[in-house]
C-alpha positions as CSV (number, residue, x, y, z in Angstrom):
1,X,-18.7,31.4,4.9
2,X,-18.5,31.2,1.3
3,X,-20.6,29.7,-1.5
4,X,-18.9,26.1,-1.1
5,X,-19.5,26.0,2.8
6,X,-15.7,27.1,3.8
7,X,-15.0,29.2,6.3
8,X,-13.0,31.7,4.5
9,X,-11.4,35.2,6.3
10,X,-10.3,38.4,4.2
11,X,-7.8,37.7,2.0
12,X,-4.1,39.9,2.1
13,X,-2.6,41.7,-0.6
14,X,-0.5,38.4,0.3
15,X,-3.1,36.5,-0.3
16,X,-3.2,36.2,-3.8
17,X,0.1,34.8,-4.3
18,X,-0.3,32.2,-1.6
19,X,-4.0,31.4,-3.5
20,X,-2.2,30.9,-6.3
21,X,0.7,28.6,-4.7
22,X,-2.1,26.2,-2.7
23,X,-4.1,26.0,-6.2
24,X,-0.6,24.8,-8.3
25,X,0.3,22.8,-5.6
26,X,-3.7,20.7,-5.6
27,X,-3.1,21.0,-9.5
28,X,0.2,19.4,-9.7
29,X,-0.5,16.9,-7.1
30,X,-4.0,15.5,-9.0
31,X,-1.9,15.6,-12.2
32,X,0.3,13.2,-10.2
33,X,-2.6,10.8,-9.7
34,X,-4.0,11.3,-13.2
35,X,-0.4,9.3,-14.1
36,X,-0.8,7.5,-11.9
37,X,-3.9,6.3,-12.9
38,X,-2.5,5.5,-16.6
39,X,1.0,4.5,-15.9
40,X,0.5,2.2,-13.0
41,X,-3.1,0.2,-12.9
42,X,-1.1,-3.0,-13.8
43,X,1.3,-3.1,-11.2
44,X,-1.3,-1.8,-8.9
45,X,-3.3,-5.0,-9.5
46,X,-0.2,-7.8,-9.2
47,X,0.5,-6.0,-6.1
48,X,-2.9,-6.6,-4.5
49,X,-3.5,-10.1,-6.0
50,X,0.2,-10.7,-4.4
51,X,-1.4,-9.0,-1.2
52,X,-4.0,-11.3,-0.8
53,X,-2.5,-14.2,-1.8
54,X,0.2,-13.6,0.8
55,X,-3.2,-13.2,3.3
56,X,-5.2,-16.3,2.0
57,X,-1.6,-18.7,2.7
58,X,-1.8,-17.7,6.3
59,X,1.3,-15.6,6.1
60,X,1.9,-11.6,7.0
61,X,2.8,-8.1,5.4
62,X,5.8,-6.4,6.8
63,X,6.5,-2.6,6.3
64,X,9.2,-0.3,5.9
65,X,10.0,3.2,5.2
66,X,11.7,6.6,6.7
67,X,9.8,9.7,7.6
68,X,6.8,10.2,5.5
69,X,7.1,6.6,4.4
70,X,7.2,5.3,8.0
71,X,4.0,7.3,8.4
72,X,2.5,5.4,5.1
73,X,3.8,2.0,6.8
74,X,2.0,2.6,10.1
75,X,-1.4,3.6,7.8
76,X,-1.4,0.7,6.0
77,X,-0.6,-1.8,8.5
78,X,-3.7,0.1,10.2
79,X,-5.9,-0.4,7.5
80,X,-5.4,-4.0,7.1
81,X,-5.4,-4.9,10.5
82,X,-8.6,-2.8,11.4
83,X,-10.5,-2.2,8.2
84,X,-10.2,0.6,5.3
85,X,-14.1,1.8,5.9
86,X,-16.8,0.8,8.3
87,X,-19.4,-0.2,5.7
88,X,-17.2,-2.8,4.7
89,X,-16.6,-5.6,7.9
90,X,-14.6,-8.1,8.0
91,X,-11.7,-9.9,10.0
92,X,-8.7,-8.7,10.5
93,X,-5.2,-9.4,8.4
94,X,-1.7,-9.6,9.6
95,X,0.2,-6.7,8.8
96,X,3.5,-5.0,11.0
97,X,5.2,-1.3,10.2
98,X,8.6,-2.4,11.1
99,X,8.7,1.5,12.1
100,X,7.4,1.8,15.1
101,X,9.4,-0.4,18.3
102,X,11.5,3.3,19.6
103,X,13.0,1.0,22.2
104,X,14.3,-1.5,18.8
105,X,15.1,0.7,16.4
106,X,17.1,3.4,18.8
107,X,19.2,0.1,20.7
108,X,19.9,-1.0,17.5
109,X,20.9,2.2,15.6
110,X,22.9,3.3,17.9
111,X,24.7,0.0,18.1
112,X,25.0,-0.9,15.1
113,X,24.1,1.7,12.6
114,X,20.6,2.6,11.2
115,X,21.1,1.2,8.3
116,X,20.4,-2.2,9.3
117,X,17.2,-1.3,11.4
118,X,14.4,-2.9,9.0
119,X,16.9,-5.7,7.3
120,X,17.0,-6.4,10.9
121,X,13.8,-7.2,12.1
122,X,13.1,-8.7,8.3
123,X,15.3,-11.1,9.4
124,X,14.0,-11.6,13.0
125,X,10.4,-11.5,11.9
126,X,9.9,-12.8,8.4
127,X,9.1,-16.5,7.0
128,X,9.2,-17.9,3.8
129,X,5.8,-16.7,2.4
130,X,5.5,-13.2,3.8
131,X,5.5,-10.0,1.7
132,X,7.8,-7.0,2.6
133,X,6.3,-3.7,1.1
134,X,9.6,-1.1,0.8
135,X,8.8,2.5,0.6
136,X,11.1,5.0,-0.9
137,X,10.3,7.9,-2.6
138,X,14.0,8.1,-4.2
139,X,13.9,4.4,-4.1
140,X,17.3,4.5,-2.9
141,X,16.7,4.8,0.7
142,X,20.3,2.2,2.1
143,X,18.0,0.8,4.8
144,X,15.4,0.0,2.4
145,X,17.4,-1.3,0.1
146,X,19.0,-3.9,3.0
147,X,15.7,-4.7,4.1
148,X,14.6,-6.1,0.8
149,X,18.3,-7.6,0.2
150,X,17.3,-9.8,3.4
151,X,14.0,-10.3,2.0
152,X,14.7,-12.1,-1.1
153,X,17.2,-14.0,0.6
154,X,14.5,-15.5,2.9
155,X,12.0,-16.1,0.3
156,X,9.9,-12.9,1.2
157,X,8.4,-11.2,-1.8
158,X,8.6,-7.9,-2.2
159,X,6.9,-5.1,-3.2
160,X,8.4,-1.4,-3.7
161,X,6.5,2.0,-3.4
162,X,8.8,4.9,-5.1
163,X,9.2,7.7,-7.3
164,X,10.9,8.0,-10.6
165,X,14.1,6.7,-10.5
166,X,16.4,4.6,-8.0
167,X,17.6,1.3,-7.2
168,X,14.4,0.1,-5.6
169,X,12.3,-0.5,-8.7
170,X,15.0,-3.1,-10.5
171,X,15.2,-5.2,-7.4
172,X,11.3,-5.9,-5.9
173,X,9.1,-8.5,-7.5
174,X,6.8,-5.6,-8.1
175,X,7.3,-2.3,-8.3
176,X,4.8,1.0,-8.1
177,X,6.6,3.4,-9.4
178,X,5.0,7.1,-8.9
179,X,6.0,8.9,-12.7
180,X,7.3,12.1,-10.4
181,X,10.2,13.4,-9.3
182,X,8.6,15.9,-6.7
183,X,8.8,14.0,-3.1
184,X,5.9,15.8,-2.1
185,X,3.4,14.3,-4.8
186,X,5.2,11.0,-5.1
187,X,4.0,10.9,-0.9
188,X,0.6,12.3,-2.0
189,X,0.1,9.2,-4.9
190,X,1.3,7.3,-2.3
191,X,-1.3,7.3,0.1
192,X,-3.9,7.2,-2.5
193,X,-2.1,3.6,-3.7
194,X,-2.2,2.0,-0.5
195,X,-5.9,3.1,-0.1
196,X,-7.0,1.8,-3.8
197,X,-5.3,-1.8,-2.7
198,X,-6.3,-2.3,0.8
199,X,-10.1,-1.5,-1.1
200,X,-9.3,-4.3,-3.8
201,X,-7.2,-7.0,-1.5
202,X,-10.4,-6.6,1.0
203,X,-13.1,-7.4,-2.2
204,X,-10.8,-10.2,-3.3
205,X,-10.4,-11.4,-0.2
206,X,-14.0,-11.4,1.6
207,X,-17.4,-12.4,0.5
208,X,-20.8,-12.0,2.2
209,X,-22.6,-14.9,3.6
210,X,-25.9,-15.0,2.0
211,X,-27.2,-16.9,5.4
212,X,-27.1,-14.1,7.2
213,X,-29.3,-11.3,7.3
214,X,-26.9,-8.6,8.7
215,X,-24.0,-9.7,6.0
216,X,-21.0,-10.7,7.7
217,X,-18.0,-11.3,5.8
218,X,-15.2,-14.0,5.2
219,X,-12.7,-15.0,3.3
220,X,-13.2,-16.9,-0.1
221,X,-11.4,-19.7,-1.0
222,X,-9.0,-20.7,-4.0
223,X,-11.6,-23.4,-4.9
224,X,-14.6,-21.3,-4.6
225,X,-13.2,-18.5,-6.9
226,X,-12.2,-20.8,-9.3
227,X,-16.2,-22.5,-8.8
228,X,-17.4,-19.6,-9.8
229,X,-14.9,-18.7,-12.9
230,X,-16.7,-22.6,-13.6
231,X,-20.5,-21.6,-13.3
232,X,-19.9,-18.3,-15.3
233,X,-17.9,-20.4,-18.4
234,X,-21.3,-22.4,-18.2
235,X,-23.5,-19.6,-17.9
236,X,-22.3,-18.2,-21.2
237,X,-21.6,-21.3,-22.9
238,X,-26.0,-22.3,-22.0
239,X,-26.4,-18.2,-23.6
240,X,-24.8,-19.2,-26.8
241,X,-25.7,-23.0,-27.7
């Protein structure tokens, strides 16, 4: 056990270099936030005021994305539909990983190609008023890509996840574009993205009741926000006559 409470065994001669590799690679990928961080707060914050204004209609998020990016559909769709921490309860939202029907998505690919396998159930699954989120790290993923062709021909919005670079970016009505080129970090920022806007759509979104003594929590309403925007103009005006 070492000073930091890690269980830690004797290191190698090979040790050091593989130290040394783990370290660069932590490094590299916290540099990758740290961009993030300066490069993409704005689009962060459309995307989860478009979030929760797709909620508060009465409409659903749809998700897509390959490999990795399947994995970050299926984790966000969780989160909304169950809750991001337990500390913070509160009903649950409408969100579908368009990844994860095997009996769908292998019928279809291998009769029609796998290329079509998201635009597909866009199509099948999406209303006017929904929000597709597309997740590409090279943001030229051709499935993707169809998916959010579909999209935007069925008056879904959309909202892309990618790297540097690609196709993706261009087309979405928001894009959150990781400043990386490294697949590996992009999907590390990633993860910390969706995290950081399921926390802000879930504050936007919900309010606790101050009837209750145990808070619960539900969802505030276009005219109370704009209520409150009322009483604070007041506020300050009363502070400075």
């Amino acid at each position: 056990m070492n000073q930091n409470g890690n269980k830690t065994k004797t290191v190698s001669h090979r040790g050091a270099g593989y130290r040394k590799a783990a370290r660069q690679h932590l490094r590299e990928s916290a540099e990758t936030k740290l961009r993030v961080a300066d490069q993409c707060l704005d689009a962060m914050l459309a995307a989860a005021d478009l979030i929760a204004d797709t909620f508060r209609s009465g409409h659903k998020l749809l998700l897509c994305g390959n490999g990795g990016s399947a994995a970050d559909c299926q984790h966000m769709a969780t989160e909304f539909v169950s809750r991001l921490t337990q500390d913070f309860d509160r009903p649950g939202l409408p969100a579908i990983a368009l990844t994860t029907d095997t009996s769908f998505l292998t019928a279809f690919a291998n009769d029609s190609g796998y290329d079509g396998v998201f635009a597909r159930q866009v199509q099948a699954l999406g209303k006017p008023g929904d929000l597709l989120v597309a997740i590409s790290t090279s943001g030229n993923s051709s499935n993707v890509v169809r998916a959010v062709e579909v999209a935007q021909e069925a008056s879904i919005r959309t909202i892309a996840f990618t790297g540097r670079g690609g196709r993706l970016a261009d087309m979405v009505d928001i894009s959150i574009a990781v400043p990386s080129t490294n697949t590996n970090h992009i999907q590390e920022a990633h993860l910390a993205i969706e995290h950081a806007l399921c926390h802000l759509v879930e504050r936007i979104l919900f309010a606790a009741c101050v009837e209750s003594a145990r808070p619960q929590l539900r969802m505030v309403t276009p005219q109370e926000l704009s209520n409150r925007v009322a009483e604070k103009v007041r506020f300050r005006a009363r502070k400075l006559s």
